[in-house]
C-alpha positions as a Markdown table, in Angstrom:
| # | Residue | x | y | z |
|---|---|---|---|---|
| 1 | Unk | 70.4 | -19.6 | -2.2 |
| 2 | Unk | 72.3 | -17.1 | -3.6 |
| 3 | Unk | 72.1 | -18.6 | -7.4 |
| 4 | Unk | 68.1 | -18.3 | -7.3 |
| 5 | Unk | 66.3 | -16.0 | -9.3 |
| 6 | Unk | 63.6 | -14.0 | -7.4 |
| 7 | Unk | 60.6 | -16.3 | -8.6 |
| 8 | Unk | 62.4 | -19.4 | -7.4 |
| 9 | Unk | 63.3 | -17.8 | -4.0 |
| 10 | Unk | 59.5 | -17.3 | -3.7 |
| 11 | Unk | 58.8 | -20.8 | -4.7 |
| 12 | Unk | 60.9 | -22.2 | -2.0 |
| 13 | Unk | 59.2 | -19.7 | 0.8 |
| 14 | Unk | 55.6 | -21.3 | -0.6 |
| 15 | Unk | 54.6 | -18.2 | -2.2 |
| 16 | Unk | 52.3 | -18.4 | -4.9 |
| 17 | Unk | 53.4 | -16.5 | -7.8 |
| 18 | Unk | 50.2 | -16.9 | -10.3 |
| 19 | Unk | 48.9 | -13.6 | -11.4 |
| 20 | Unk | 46.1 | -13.3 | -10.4 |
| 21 | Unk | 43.1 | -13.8 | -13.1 |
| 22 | Unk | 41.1 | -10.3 | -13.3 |
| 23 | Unk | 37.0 | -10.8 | -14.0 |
| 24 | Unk | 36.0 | -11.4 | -17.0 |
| 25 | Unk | 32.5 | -10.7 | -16.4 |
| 26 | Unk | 31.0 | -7.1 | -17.3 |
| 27 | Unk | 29.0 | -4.6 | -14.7 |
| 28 | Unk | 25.6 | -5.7 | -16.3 |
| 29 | Unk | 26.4 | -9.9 | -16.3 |
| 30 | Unk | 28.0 | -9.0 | -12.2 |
| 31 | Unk | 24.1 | -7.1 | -11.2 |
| 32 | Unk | 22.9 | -10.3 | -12.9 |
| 33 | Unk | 24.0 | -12.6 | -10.3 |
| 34 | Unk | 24.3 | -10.1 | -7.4 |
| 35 | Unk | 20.2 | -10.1 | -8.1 |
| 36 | Unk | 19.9 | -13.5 | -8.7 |
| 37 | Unk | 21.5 | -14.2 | -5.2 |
| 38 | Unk | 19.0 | -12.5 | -3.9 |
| 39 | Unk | 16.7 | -15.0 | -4.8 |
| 40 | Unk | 18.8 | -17.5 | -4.2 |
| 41 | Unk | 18.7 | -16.6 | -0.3 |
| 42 | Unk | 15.1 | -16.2 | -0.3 |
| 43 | Unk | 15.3 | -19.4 | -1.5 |
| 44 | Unk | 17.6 | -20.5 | 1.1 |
| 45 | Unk | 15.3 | -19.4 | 4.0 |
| 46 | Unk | 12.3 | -20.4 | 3.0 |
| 47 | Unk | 12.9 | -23.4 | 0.8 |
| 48 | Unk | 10.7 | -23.0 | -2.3 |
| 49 | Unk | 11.4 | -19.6 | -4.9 |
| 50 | Unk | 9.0 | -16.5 | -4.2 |
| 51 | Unk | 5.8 | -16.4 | -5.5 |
| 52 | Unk | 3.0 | -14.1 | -6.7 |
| 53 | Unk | -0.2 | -13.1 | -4.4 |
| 54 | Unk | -1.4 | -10.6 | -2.8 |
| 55 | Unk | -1.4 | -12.7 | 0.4 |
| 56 | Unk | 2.2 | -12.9 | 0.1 |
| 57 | Unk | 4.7 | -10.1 | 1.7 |
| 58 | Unk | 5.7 | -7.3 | -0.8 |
| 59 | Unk | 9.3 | -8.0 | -0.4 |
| 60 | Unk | 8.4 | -11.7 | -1.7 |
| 61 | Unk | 6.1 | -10.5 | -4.5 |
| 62 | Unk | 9.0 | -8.5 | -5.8 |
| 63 | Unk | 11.5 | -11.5 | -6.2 |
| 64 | Unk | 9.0 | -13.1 | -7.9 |
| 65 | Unk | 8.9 | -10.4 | -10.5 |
| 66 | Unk | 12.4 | -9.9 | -10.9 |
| 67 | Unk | 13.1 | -14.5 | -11.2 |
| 68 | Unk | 10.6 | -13.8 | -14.0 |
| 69 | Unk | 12.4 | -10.9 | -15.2 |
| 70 | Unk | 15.3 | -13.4 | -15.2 |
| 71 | Unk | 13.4 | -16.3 | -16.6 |
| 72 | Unk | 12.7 | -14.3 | -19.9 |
| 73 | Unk | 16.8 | -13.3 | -20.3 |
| 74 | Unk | 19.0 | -16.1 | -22.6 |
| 75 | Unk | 21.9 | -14.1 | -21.4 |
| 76 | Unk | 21.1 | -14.8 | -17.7 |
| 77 | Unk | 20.4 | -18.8 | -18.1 |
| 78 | Unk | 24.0 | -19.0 | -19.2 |
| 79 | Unk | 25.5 | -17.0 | -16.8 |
| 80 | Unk | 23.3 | -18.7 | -13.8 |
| 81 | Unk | 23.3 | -22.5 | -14.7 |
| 82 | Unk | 26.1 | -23.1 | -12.4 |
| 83 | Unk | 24.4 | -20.8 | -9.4 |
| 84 | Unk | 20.6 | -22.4 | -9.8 |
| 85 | Unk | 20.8 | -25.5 | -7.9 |
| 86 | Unk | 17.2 | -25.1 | -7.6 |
| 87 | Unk | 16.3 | -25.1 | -11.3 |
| 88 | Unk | 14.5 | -21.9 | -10.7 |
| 89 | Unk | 14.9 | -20.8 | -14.1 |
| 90 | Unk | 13.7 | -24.0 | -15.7 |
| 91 | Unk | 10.7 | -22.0 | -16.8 |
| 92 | Unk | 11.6 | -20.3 | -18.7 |
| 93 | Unk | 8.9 | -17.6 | -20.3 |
| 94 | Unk | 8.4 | -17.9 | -24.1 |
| 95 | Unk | 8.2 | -14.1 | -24.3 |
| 96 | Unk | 12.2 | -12.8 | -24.6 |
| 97 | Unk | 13.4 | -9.6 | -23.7 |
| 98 | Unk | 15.8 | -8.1 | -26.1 |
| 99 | Unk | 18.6 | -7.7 | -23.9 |
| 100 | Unk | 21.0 | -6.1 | -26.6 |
| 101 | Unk | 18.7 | -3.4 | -26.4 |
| 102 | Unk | 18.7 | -2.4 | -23.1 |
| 103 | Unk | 21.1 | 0.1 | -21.7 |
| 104 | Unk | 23.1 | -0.5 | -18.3 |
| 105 | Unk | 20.0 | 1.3 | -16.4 |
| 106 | Unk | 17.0 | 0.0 | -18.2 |
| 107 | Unk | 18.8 | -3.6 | -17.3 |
| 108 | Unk | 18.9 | -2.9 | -14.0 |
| 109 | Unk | 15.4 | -1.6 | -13.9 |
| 110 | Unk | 14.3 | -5.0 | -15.6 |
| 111 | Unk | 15.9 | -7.0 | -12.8 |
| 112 | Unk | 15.1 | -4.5 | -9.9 |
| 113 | Unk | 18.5 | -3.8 | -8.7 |
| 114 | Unk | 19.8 | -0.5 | -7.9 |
| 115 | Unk | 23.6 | -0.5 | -7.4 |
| 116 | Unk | 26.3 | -2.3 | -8.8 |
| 117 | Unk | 27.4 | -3.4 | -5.8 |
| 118 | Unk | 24.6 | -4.1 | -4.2 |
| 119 | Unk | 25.6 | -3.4 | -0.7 |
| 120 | Unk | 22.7 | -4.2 | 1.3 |
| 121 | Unk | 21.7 | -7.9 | 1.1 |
| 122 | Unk | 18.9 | -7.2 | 3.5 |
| 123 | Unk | 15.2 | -7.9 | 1.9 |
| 124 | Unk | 13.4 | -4.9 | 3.7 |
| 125 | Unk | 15.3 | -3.1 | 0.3 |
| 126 | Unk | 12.5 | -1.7 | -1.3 |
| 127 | Unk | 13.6 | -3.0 | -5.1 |
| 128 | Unk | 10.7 | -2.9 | -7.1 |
| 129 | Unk | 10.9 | -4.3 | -10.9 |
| 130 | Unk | 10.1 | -1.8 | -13.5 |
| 131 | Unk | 9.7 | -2.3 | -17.5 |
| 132 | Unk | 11.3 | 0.3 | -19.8 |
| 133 | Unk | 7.6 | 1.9 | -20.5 |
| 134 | Unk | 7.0 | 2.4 | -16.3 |
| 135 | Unk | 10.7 | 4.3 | -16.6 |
| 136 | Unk | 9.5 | 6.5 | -19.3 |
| 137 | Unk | 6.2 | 6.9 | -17.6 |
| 138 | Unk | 7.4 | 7.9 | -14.1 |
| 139 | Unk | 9.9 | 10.8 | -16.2 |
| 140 | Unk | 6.7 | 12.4 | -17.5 |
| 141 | Unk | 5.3 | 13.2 | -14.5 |
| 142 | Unk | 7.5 | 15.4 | -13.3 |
| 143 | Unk | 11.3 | 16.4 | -12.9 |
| 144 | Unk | 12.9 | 15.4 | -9.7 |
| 145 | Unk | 15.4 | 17.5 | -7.9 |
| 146 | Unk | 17.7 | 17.3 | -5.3 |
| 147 | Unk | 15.7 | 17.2 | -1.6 |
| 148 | Unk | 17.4 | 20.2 | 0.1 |
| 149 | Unk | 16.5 | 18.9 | 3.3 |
| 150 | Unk | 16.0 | 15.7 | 3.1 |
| 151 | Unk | 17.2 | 14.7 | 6.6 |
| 152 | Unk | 14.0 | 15.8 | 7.7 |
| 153 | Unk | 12.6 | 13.3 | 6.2 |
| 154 | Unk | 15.2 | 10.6 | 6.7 |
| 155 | Unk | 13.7 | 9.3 | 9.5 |
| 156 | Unk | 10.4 | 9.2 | 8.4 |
| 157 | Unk | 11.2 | 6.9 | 5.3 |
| 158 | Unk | 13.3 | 4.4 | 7.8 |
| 159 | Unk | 10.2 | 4.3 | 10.3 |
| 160 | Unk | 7.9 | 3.2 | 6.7 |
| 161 | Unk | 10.4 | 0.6 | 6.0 |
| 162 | Unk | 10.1 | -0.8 | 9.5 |
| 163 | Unk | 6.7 | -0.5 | 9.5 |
| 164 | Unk | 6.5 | -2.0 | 6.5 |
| 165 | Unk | 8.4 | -5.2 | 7.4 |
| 166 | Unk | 6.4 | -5.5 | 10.8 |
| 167 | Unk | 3.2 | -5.7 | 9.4 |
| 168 | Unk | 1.8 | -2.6 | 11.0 |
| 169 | Unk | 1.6 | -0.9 | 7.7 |
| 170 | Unk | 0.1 | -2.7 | 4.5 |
| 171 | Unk | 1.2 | -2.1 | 0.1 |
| 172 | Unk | -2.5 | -1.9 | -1.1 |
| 173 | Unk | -3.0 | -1.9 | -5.1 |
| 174 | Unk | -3.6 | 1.4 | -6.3 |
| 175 | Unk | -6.8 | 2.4 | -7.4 |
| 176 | Unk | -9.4 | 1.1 | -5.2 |
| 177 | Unk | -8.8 | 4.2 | -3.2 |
| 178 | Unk | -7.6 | 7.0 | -5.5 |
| 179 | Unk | -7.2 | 9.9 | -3.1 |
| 180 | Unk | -4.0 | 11.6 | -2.9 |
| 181 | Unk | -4.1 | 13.3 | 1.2 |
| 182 | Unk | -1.2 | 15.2 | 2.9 |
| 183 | Unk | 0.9 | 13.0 | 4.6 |
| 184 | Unk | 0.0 | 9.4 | 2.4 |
| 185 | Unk | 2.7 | 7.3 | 1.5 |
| 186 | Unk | 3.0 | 5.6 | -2.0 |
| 187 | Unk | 5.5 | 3.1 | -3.7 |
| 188 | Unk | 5.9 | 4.7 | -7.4 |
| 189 | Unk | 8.2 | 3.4 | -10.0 |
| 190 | Unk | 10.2 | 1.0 | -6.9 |
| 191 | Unk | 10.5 | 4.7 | -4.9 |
| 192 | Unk | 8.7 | 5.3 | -1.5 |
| 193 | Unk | 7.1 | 8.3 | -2.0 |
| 194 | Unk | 5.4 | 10.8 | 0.6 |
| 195 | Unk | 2.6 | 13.8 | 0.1 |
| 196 | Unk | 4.8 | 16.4 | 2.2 |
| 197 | Unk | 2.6 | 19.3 | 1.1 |
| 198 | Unk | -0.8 | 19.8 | -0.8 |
| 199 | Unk | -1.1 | 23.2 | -2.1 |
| 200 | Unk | -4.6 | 24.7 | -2.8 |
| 201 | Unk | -7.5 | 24.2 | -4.8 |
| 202 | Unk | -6.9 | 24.5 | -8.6 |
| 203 | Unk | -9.5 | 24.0 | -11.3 |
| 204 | Unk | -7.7 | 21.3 | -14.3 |
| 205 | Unk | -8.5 | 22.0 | -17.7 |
| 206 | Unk | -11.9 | 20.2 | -17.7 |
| 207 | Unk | -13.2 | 21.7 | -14.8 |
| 208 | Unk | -12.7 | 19.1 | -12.4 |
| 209 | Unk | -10.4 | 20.0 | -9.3 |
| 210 | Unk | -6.5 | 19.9 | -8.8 |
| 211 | Unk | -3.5 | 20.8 | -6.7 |
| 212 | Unk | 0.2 | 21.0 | -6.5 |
| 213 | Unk | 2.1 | 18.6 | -4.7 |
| 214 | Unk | 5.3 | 18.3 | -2.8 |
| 215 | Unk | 6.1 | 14.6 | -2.9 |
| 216 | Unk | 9.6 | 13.7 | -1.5 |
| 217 | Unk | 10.8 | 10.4 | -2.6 |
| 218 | Unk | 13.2 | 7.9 | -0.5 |
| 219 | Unk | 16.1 | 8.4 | -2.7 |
| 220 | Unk | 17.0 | 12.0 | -1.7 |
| 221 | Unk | 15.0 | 13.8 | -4.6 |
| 222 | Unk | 11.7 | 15.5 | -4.7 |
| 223 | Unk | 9.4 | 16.6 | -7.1 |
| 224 | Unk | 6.6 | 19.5 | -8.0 |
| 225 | Unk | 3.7 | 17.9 | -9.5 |
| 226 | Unk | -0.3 | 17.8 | -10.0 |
| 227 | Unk | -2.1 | 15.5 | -7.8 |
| 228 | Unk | -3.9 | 14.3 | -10.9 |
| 229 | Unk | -0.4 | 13.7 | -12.2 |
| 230 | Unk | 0.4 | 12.0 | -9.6 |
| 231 | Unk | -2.4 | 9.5 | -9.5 |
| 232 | Unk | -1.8 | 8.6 | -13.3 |
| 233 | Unk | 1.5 | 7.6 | -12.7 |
| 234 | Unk | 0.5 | 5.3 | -9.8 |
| 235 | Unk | -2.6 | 3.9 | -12.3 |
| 236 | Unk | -0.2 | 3.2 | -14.9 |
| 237 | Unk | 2.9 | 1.4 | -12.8 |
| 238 | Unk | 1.8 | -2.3 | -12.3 |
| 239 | Unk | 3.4 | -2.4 | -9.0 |
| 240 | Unk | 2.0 | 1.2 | -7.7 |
| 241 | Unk | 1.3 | 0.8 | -3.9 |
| 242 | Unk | -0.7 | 2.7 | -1.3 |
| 243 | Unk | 0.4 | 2.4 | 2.2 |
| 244 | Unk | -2.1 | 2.2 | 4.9 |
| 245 | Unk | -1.9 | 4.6 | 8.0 |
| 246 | Unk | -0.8 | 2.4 | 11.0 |
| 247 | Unk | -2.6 | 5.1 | 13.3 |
| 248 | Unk | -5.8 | 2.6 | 12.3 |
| 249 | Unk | -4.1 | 0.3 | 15.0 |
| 250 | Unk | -5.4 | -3.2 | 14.7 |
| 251 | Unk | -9.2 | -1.9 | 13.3 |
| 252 | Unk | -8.6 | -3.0 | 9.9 |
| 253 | Unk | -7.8 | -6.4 | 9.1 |
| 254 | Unk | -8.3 | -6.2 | 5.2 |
| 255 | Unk | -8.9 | -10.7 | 5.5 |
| 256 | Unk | -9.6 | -13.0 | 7.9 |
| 257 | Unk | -7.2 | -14.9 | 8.3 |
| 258 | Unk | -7.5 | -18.1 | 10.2 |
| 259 | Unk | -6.0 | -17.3 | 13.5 |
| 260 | Unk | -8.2 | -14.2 | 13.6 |
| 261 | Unk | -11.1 | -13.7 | 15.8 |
| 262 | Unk | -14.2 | -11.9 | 14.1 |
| 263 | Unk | -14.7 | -9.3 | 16.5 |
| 264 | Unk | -16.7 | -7.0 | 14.9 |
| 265 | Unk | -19.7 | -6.6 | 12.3 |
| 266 | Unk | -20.2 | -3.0 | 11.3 |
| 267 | Unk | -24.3 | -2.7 | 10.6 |
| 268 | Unk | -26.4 | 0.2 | 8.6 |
| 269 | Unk | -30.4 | 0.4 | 10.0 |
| 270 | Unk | -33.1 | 2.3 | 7.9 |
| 271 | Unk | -36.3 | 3.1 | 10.2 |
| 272 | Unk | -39.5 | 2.0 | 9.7 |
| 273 | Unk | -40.9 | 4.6 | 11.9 |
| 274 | Unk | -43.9 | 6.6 | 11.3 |
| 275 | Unk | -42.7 | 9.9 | 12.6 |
| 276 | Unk | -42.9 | 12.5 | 9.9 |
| 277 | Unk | -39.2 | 13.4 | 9.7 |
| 278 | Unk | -38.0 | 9.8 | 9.2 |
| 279 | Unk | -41.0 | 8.9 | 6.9 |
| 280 | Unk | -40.0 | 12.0 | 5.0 |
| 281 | Unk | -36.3 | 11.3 | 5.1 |
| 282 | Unk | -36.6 | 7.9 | 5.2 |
| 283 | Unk | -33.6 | 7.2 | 2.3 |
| 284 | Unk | -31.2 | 9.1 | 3.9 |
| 285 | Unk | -31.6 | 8.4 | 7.8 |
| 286 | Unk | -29.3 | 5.4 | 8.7 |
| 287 | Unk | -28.4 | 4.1 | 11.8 |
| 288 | Unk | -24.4 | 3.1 | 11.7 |
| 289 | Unk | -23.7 | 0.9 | 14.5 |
| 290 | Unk | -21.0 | -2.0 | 15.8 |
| 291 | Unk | -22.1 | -5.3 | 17.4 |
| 292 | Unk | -19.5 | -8.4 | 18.5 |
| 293 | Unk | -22.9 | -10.8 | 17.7 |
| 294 | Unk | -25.3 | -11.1 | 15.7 |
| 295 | Unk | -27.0 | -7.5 | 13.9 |
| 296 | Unk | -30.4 | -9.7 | 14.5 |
| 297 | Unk | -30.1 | -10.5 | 18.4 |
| 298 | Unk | -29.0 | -6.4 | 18.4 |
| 299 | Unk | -32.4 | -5.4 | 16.8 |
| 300 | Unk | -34.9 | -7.6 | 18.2 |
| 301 | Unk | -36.2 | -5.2 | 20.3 |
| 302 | Unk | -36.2 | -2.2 | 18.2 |
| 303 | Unk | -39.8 | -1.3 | 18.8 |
| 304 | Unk | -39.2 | -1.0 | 22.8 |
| 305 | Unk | -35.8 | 1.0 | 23.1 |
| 306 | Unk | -35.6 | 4.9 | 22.0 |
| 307 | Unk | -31.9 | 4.2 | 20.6 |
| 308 | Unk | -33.7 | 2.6 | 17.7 |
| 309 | Unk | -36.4 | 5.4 | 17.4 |
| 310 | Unk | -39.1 | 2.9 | 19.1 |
| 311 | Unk | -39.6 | 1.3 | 15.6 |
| 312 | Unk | -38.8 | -1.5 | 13.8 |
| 313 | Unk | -35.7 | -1.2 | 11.8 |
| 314 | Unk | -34.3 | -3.1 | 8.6 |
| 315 | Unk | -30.6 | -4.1 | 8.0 |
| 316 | Unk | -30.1 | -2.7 | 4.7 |
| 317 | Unk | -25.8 | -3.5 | 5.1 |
| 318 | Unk | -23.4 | -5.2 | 7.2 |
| 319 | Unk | -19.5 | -5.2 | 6.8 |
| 320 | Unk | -17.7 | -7.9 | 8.7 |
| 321 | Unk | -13.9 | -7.0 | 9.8 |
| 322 | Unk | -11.4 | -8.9 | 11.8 |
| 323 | Unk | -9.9 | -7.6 | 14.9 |
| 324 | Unk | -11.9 | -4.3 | 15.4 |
| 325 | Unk | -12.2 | -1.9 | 18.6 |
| 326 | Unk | -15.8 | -1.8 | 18.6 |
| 327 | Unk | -15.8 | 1.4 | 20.5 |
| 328 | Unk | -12.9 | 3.1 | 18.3 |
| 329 | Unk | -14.6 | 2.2 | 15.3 |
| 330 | Unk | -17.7 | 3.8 | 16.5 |
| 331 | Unk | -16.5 | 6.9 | 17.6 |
| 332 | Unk | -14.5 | 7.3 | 14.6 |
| 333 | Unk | -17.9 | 6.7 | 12.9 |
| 334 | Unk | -19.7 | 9.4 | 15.0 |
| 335 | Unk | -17.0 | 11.9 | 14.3 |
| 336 | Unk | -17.0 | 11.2 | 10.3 |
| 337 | Unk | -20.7 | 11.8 | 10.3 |
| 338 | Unk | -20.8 | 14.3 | 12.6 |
| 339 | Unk | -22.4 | 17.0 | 10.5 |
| 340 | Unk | -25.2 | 15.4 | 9.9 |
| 341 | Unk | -26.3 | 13.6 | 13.0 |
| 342 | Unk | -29.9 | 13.3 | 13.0 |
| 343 | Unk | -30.9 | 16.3 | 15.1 |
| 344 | Unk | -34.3 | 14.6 | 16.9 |
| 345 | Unk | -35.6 | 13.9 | 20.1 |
| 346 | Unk | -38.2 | 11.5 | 20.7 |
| 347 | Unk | -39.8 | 10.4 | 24.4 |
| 348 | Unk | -39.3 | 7.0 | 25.5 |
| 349 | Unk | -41.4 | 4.2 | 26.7 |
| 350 | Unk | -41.6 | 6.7 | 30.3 |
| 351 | Unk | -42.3 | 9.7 | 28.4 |
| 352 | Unk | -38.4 | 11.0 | 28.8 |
| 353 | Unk | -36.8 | 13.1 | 25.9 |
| 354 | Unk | -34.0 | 10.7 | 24.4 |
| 355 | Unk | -31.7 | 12.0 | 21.7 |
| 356 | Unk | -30.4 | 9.1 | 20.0 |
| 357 | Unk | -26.5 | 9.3 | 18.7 |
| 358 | Unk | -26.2 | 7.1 | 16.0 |
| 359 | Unk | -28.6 | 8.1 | 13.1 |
| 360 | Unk | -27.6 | 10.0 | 10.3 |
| 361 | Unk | -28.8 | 11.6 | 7.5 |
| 362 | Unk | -26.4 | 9.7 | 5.0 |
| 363 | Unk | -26.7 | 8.5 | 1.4 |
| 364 | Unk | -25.9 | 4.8 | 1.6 |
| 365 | Unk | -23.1 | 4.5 | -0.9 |
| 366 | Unk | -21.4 | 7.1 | 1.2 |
| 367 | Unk | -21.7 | 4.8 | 4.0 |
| 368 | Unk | -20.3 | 2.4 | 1.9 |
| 369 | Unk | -17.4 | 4.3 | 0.8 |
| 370 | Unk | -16.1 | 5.0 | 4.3 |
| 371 | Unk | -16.1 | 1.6 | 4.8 |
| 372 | Unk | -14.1 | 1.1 | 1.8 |
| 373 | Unk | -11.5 | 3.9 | 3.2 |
| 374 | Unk | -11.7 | 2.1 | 6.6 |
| 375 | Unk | -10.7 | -1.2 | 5.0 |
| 376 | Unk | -7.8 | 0.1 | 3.2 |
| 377 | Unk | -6.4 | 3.0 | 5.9 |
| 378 | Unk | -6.9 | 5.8 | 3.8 |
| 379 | Unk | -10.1 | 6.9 | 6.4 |
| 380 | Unk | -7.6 | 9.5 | 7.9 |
| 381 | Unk | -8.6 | 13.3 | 8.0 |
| 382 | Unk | -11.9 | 12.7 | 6.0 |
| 383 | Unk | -15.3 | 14.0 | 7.0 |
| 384 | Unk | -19.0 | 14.0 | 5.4 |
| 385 | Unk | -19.4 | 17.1 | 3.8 |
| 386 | Unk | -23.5 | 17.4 | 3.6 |
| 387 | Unk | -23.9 | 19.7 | 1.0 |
| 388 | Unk | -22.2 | 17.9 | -1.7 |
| 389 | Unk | -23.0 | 14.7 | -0.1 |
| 390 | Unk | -19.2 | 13.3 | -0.3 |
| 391 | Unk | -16.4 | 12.8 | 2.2 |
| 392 | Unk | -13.7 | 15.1 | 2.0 |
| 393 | Unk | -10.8 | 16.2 | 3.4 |
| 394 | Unk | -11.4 | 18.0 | 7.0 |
| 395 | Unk | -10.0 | 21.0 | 7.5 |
């Protein structure tokens, strides 16, 4: 024993004395595969790779961007032949990013991951994919700064995420309802991002109106920007999301799907009465009501009951929605419209004074628009204003 050196001792007490080999591999080809493994485990759980669809969850939708992110990199085929089992990357895109020039950020941006280290594996990570054009995009819009107190917001951003994942709230492609309300949610540039304050009433440059915005965003910063701004930005990102209000409760199912029971059919009714206001009106008066059967079996006694002005009526629009609280729905209706509930009392079939509830003296396509808020959850705070003939935000 005592004529061994200290590397033979060590053999003889079974120590290994390789050094150790130190990676190889640089930051960007290490967020390669820490996002790839994302997929992987996607993969894993559900045994096919994401795909697009706007039936699909977001969280899938956003793999699927960032494997085709992955599919257009020659780097990452190399690097992820031993790791794709699957042969997800097989198909490969034609189009090929130039990876040599993209810096350490833009690259993660291109595969939608955040940190290095990647520390949370869990999918309710909101990791959206962005191009180097949304990047530059989102930094026009405004400067963000640090969210001085952010911890009052904290929460809030956790309960979205939950929310999120639960189904309670839906990511709804921006643009088919373009109003920017106090307390809305967003997904801009892979960021939650919430309308903490809306200052007042500016006029833009071309004459049309405007405000200041407080938007906080779920990474600590905030920013100070137009809403018009604001609404470009979400135009211009591809994977811009609005978040529906989960205070709609179970009201508006956006599809049927198959399991769901149609439980409501919201219907519009013009008048065919001969009373001089309606006749005179008779454009604007609308009857907006909610049936569980048919609009037809509803009406087909029009001419004999004082709810339906003792006249025959036409169905001039019906909306169909899954899983609706007929009597919510209504009374949200009633209070939407409020302002201009058809102020006129008629005498029924007994020569009583009846004052019916649910006519209105309401342009159709605004009808049609709060049903289009309804469907998407962006309903919230808005009332008929009659003398611009628009919904608006209530005060």
């Amino acid at each position: 024993m005592a004529d061994m050196d200290d590397d033979e001792l060590l053999d003889a007490l079974g120590v290994d004395v390789t050094p150790l080999k130190s990676s190889s591999r640089t930051p960007r080809e290490e967020r390669i595969i820490a996002g790839f493994e994302d997929i992987l485990r996607f993969h894993h759980t559900h045994g096919r790779a994401p795909q697009h669809g706007e039936d699909r969850d977001i969280f899938e939708r956003l793999y699927a961007v960032r494997l085709d992110q992955l599919r257009k990199l020659p780097e990452a085929h190399a690097l992820l032949a031993a790791l794709d089992g699957p042969g997800m990357l097989a198909s490969a895109s034609s189009t090929v990013a130039d990876v040599d020039a993209l810096d350490e950020d833009a690259l993660l941006a291109e595969l939608g991951v955040e940190s290095a280290a990647l520390a949370e594996d869990d999918i309710t990570v909101l990791r959206h994919v962005r191009s180097s054009a949304a990047i530059r995009a989102a930094e026009e819009v405004a400067d963000r700064t640090p969210c001085a107190d952010f911890e009052r917001f904290q929460p809030l951003f956790d309960q979205v995420e939950r929310e999120l994942k639960s189904g309670v709230r839906k990511a709804l492609p921006f643009g088919r309802d373009a109003s920017i309300l106090n307390g809305n949610y967003f997904i801009l540039s892979g960021q939650l991002a919430y309308v903490a304050e809306v200052g007042d009433q500016i006029k833009a440059p071309n004459g049309e109106s405007d405000a200041r915005l407080r938007v906080i965003y779920s990474n600590g910063t905030e920013s100070n920007l137009l809403r018009r701004s604001l609404q470009r930005a979400l135009y211009k990102d591809e994977t811009g999301r609005r978040l529906t209000d989960p205070g709609m409760g179970p009201l508006f199912g956006e599809t049927m799907e198959e399991s769901d029971i149609e439980s409501g059919t919201i219907y519009v009714l013009r008048s065919k009465s001969d009373h001089p206001y309606v006749s005179e009106h008779r454009e604007l008066v609308h009857k907006i009501g909610v049936t569980g059967g048919k609009v037809e079996t509803r009406i087909a006694n029009a001419a004999l009951e004082a709810t339906y002005l003792l006249a025959e009526v036409e169905i001039v629009a019906t909306y169909k929605l899954a899983g609706i609280n007929r009597t919510k729905l209504e009374n949200l209706f009633h209070r939407i419209f409020a302002a201009a509930q058809l102020d006129l009392t008629i005498q029924d079939r007994f020569g009583h004074p009846v004052r019916p509830r649910e006519w209105f003296l309401v342009p159709l396509h605004v009808i049609d628009e709060a049903v289009t808020l309804l469907v998407s959850g962006s309903i919230t705070g808005m009332a008929y204003d009659p003398e611009s003939a628009r919904l608006v935000q209530d005060s």
